[in-house]
N, C-alpha and C positions, 0 to 999 in steps of 0.2 A: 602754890596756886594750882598745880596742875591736876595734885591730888586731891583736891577739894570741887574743882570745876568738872563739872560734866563735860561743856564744849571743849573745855582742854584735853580732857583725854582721851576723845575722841580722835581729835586732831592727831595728840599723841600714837594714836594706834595703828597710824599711817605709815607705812615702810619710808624712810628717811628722814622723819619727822622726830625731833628728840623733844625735849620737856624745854627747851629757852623756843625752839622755832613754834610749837605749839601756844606759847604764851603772848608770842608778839603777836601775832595777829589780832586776837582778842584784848591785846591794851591797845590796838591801835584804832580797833572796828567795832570795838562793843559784840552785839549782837548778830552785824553783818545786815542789816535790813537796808541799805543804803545800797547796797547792790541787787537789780533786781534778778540776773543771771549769773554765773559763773564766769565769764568770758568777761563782763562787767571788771568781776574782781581782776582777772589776770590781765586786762587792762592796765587796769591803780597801779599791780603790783612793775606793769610794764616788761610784761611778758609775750606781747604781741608782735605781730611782724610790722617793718615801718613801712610808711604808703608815701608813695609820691604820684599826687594825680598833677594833673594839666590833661585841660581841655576838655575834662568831663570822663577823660580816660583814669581811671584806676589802675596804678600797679603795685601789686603788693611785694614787698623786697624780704629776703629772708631774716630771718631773727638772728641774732648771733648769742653765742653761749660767752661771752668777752665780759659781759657786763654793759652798765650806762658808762658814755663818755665823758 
């Protein structure tokens, strides 16, 4: 697939990115039109920092490189 797709080897042409991480994406997003930003995406992927507000206050806590729990 990746040799045939343009969007995949693009993807591919990403320093860490190999031919299985370049093809997930695109079976799981299609086109990718459903995000309208990139931050959007890294969102889904759950790559943001966690928030814990009260009272109107925001704080945003750091991200951990560990994984989901």
């Amino acid at each position: 697939m990746t040799r045939n797709d343009q969007q995949a080897r693009r993807l591919a042409s990403v320093p860490g990115i190999g031919t299985i991480n370049a093809t997930a994406p695109l079976a799981a997003l299609g086109d990718g039109s459903a995000f309208t930003k990139g931050r959007d995406f890294a969102a889904w992927l759950g790559l943001t920092p966690r928030q814990h507000s009260t009272g109107g206050k925001t704080k945003m806590l750091g991200s951990s490189k560990r994984g989901n729990r």
